[in-house]
CHARMM internal coordinates of N, CA and C (Angstrom, degrees):
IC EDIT
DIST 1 N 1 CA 1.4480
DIST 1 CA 1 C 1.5225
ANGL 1 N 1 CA 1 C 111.23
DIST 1 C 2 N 1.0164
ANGL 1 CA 1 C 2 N 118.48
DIHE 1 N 1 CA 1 C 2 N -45.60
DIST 2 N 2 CA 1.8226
ANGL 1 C 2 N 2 CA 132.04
DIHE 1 CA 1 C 2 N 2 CA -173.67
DIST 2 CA 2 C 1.5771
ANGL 2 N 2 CA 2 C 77.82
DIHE 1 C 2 N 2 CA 2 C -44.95
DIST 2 C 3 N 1.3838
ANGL 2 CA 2 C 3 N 130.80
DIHE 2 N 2 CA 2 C 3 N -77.42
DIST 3 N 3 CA 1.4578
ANGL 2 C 3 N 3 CA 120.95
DIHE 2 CA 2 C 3 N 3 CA -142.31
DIST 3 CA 3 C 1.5011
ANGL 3 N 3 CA 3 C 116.65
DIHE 2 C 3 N 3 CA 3 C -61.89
DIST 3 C 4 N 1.2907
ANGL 3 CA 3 C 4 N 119.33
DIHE 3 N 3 CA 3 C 4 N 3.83
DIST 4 N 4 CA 1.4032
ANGL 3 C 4 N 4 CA 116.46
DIHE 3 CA 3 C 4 N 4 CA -163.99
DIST 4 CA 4 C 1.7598
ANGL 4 N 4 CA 4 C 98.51
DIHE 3 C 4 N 4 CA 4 C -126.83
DIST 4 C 5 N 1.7626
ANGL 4 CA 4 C 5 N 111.92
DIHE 4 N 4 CA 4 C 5 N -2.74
DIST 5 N 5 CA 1.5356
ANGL 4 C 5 N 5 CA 120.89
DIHE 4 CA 4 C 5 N 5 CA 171.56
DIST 5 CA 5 C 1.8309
ANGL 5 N 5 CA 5 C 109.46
DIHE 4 C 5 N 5 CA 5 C -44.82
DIST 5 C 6 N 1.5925
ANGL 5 CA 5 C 6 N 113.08
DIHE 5 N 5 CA 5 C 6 N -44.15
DIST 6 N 6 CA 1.5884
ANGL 5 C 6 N 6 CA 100.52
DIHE 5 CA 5 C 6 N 6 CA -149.80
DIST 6 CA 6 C 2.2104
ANGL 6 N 6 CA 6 C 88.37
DIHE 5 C 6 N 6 CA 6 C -98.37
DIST 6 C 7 N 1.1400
ANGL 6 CA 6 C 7 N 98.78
DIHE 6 N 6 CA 6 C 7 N 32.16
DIST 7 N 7 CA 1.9477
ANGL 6 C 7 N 7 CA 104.81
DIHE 6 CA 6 C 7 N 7 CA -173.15
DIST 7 CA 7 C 1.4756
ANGL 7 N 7 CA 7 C 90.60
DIHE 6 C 7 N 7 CA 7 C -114.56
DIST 7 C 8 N 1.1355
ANGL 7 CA 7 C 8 N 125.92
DIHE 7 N 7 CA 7 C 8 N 6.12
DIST 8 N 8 CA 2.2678
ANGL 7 C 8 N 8 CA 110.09
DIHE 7 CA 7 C 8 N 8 CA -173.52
DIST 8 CA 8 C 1.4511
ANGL 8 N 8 CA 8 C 80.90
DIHE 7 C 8 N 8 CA 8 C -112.42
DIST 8 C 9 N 1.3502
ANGL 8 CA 8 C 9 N 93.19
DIHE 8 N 8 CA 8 C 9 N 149.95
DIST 9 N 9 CA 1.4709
ANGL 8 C 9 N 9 CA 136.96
DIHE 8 CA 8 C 9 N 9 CA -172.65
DIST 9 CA 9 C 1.6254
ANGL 9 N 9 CA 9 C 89.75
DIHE 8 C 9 N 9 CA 9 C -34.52
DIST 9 C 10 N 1.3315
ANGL 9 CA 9 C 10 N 117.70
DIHE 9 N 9 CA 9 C 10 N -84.99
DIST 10 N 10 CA 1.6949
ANGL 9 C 10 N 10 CA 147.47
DIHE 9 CA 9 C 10 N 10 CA 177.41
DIST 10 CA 10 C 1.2493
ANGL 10 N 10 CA 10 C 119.23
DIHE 9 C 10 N 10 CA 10 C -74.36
DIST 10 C 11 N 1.2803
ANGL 10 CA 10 C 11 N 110.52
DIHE 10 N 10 CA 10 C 11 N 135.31
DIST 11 N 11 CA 1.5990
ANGL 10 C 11 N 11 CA 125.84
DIHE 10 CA 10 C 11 N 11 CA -178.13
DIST 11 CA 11 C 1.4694
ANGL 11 N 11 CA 11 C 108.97
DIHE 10 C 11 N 11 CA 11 C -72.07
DIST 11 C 12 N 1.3671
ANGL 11 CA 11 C 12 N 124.15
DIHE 11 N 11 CA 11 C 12 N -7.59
DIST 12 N 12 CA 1.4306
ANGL 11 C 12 N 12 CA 124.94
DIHE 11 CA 11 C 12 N 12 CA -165.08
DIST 12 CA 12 C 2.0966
ANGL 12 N 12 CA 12 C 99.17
DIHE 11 C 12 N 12 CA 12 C -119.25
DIST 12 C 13 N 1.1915
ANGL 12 CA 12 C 13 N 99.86
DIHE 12 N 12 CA 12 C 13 N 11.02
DIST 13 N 13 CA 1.6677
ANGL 12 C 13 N 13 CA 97.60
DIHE 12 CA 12 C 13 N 13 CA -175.33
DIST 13 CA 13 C 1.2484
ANGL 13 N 13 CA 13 C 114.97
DIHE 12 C 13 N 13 CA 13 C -62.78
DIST 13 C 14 N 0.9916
ANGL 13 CA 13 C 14 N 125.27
DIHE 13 N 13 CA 13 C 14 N 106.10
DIST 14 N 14 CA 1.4641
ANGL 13 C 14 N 14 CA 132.52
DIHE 13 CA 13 C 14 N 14 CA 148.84
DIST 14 CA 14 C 1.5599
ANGL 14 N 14 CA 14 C 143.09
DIHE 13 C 14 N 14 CA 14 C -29.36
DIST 14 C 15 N 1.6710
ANGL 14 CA 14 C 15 N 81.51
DIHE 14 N 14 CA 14 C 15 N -31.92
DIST 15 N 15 CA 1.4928
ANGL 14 C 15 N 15 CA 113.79
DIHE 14 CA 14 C 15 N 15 CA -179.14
DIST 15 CA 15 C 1.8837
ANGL 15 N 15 CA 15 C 120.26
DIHE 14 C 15 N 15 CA 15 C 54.77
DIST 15 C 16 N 1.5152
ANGL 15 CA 15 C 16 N 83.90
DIHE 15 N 15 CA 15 C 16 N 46.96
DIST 16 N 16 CA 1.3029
ANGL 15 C 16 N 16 CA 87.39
DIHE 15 CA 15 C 16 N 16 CA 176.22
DIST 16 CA 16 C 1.3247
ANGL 16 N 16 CA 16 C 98.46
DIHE 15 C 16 N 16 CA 16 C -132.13
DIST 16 C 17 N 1.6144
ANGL 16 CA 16 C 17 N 170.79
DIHE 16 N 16 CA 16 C 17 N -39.53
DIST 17 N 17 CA 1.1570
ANGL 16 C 17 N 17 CA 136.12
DIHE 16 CA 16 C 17 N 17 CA -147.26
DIST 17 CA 17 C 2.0961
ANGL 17 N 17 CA 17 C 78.51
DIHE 16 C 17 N 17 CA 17 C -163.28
DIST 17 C 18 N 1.3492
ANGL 17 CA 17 C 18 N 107.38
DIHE 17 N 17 CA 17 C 18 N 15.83
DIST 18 N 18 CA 1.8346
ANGL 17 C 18 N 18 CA 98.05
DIHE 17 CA 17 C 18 N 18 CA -176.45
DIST 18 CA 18 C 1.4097
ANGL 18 N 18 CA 18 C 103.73
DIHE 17 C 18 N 18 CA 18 C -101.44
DIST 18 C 19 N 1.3848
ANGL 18 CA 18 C 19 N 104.12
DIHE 18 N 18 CA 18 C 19 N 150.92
DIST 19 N 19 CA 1.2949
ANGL 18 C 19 N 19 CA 147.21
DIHE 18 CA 18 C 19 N 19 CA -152.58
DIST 19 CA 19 C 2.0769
ANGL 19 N 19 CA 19 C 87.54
DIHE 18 C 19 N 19 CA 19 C -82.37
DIST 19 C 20 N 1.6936
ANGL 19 CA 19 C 20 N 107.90
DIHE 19 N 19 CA 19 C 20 N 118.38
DIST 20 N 20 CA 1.4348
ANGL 19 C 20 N 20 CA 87.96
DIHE 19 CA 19 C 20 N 20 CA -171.87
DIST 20 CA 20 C 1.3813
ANGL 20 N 20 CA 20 C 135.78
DIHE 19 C 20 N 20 CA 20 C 97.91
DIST 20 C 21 N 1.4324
ANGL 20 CA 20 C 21 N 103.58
DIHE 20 N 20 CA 20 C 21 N -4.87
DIST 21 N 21 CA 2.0137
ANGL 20 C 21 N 21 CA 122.20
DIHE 20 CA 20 C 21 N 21 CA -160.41
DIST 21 CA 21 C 1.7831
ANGL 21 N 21 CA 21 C 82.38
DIHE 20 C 21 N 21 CA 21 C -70.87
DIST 21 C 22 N 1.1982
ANGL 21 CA 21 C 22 N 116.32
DIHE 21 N 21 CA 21 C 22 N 142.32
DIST 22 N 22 CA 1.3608
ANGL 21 C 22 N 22 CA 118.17
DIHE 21 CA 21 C 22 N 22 CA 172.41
DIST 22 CA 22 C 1.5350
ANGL 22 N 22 CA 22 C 105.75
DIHE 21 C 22 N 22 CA 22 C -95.06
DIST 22 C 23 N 1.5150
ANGL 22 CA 22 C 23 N 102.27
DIHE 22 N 22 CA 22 C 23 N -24.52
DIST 23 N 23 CA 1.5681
ANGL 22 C 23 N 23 CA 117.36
DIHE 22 CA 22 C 23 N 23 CA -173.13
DIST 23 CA 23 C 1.6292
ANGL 23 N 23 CA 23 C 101.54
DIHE 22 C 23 N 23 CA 23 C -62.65
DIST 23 C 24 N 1.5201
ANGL 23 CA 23 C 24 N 107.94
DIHE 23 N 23 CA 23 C 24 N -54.16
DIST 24 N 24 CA 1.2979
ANGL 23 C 24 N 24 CA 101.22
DIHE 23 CA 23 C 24 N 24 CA -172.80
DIST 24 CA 24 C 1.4692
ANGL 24 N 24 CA 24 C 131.01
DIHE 23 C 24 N 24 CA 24 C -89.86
DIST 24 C 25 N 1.9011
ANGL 24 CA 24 C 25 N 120.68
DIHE 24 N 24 CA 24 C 25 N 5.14
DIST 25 N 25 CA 0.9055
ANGL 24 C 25 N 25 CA 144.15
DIHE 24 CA 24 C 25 N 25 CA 164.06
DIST 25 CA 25 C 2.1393
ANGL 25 N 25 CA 25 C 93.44
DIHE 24 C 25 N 25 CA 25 C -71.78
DIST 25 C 26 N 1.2059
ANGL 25 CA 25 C 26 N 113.81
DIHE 25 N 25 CA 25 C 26 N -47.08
DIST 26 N 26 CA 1.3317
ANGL 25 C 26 N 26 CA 109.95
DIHE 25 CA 25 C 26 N 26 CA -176.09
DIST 26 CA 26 C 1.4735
ANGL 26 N 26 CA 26 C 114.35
DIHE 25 C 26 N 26 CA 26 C -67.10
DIST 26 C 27 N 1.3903
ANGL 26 CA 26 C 27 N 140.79
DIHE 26 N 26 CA 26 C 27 N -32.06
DIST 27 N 27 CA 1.0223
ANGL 26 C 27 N 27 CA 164.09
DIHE 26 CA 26 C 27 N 27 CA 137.16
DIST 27 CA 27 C 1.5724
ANGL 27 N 27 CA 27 C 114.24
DIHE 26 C 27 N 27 CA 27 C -18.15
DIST 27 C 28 N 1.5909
ANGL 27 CA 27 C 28 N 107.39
DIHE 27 N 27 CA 27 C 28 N -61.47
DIST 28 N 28 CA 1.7944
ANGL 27 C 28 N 28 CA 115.12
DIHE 27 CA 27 C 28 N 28 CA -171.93
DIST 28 CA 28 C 1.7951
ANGL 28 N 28 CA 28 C 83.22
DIHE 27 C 28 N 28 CA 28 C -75.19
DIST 28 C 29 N 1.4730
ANGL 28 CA 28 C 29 N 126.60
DIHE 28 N 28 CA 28 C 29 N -24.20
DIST 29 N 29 CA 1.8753
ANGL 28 C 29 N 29 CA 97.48
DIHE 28 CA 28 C 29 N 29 CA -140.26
DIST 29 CA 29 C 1.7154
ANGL 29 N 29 CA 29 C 81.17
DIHE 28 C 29 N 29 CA 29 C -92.66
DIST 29 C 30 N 1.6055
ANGL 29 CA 29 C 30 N 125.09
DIHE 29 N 29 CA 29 C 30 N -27.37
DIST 30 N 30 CA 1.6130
ANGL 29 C 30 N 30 CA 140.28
DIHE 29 CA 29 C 30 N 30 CA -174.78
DIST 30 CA 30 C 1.3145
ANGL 30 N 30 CA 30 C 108.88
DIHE 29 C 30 N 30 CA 30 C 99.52
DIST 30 C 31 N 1.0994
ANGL 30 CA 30 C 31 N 113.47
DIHE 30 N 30 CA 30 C 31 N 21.27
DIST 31 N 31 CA 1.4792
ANGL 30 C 31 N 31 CA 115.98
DIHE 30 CA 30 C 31 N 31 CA 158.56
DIST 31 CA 31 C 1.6655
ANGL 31 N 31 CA 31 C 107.92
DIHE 30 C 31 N 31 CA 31 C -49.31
DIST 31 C 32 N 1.5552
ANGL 31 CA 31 C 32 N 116.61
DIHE 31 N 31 CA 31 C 32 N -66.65
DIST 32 N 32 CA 1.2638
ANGL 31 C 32 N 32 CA 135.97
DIHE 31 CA 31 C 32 N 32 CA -178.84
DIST 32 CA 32 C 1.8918
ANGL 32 N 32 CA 32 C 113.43
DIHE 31 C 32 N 32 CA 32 C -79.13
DIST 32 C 33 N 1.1756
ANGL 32 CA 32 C 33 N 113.98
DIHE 32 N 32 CA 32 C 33 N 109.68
DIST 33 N 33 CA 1.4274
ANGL 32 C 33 N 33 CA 103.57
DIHE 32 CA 32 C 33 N 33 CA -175.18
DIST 33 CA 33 C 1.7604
ANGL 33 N 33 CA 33 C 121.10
DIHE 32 C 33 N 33 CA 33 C -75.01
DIST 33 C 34 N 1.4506
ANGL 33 CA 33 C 34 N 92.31
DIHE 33 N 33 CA 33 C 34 N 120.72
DIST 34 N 34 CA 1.4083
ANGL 33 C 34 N 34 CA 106.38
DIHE 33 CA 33 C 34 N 34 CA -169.13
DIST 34 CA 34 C 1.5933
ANGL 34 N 34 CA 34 C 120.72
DIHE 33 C 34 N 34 CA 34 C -14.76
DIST 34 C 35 N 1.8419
ANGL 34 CA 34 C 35 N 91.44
DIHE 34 N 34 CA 34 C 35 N -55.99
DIST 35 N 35 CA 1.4644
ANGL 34 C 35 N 35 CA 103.83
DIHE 34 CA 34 C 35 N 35 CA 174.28
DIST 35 CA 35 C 1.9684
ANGL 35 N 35 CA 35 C 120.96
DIHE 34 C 35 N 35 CA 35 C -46.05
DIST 35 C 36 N 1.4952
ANGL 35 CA 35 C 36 N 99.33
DIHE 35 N 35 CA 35 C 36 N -39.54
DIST 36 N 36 CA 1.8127
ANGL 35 C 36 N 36 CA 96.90
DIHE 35 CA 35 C 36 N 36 CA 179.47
DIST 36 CA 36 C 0.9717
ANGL 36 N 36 CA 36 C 112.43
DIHE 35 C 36 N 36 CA 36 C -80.04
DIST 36 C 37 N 1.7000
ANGL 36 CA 36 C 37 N 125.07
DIHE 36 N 36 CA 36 C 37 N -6.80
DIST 37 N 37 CA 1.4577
ANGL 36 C 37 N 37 CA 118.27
DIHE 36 CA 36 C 37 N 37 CA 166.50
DIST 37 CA 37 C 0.9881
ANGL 37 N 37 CA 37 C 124.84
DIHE 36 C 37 N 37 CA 37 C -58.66
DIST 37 C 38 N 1.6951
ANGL 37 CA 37 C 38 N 105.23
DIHE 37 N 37 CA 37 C 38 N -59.04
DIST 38 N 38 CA 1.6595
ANGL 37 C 38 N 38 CA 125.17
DIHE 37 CA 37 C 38 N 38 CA 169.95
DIST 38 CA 38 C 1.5203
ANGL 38 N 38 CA 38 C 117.11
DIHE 37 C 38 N 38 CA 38 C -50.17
DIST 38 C 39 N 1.4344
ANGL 38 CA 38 C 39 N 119.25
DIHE 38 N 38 CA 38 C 39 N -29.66
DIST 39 N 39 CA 1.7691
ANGL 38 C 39 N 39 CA 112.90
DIHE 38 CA 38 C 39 N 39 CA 179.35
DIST 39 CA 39 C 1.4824
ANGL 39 N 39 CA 39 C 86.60
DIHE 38 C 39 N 39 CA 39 C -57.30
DIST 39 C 40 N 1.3125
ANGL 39 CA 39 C 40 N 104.52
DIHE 39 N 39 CA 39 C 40 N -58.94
DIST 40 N 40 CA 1.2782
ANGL 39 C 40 N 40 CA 128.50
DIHE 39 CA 39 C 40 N 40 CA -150.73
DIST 40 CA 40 C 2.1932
ANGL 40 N 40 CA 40 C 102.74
DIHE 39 C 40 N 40 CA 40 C -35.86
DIST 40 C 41 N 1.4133
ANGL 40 CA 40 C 41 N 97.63
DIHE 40 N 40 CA 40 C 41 N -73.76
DIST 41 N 41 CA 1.6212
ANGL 40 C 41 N 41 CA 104.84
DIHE 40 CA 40 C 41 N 41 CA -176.34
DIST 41 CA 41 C 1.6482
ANGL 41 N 41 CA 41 C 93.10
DIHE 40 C 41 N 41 CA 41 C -60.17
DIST 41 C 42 N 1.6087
ANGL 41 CA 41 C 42 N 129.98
DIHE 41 N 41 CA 41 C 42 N -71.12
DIST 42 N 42 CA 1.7497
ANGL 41 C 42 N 42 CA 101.01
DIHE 41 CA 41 C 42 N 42 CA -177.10
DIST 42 CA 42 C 1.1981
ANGL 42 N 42 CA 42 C 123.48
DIHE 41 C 42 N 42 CA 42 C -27.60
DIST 42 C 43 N 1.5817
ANGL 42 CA 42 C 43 N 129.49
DIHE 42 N 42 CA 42 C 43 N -26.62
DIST 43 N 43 CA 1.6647
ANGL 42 C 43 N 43 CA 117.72
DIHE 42 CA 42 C 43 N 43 CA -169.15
DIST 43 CA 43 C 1.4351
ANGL 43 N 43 CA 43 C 82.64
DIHE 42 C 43 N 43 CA 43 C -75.93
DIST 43 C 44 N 1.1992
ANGL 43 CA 43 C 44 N 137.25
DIHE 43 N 43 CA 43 C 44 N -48.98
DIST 44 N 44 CA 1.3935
ANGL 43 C 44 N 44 CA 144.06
DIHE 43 CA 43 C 44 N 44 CA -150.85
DIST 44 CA 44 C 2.0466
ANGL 44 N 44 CA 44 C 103.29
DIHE 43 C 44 N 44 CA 44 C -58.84
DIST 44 C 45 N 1.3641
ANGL 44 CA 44 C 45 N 94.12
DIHE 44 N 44 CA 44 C 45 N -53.06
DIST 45 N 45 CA 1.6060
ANGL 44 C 45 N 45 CA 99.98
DIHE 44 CA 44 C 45 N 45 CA -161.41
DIST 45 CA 45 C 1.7886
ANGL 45 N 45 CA 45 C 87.99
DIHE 44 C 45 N 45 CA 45 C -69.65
DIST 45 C 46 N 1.3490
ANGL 45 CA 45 C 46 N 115.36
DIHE 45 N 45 CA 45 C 46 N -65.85
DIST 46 N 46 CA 1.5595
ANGL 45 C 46 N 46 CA 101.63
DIHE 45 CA 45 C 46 N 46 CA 168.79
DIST 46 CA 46 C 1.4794
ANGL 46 N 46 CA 46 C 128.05
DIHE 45 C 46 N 46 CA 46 C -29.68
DIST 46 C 47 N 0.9022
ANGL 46 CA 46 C 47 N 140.85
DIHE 46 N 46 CA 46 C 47 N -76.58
DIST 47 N 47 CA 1.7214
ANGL 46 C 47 N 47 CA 151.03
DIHE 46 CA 46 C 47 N 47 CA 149.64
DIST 47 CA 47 C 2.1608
ANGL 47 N 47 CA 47 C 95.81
DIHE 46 C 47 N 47 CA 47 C -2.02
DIST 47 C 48 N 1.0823
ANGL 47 CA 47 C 48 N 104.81
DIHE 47 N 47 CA 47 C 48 N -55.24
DIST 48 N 48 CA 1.6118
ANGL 47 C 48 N 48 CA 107.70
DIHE 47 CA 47 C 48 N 48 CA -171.73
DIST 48 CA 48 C 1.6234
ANGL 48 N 48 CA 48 C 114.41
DIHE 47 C 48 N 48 CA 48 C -92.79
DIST 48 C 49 N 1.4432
ANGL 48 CA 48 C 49 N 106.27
DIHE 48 N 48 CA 48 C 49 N 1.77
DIST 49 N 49 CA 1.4468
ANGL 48 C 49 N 49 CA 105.09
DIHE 48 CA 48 C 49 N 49 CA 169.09
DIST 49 CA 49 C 1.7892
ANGL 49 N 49 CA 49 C 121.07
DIHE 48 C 49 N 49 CA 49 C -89.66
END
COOR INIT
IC SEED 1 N 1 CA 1 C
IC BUILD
């Protein structure tokens, strides 16, 4: 994932619901395996609880 950080639209992407996410364009094409996406946003929703 790191290598595809400075490819999203915005420097502030989260890569969860932005317009442009390279992360999650890598994700739909399977570059990124679905499964490390999902660790990925649970660390996220944890972190904001």
């Amino acid at each position: 994932m790191r290598n595809l950080l400075q490819d999203c639209q915005f420097n502030n992407c989260m890569h969860l619901e932005e317009p442009g996410c390279a992360i999650k364009a890598a994700v739909i094409a399977g570059d990124i395996a679905a499964e490390r996406y999902a660790s990925y946003v649970t660390i996220l929703d944890s972190m904001n609880e």
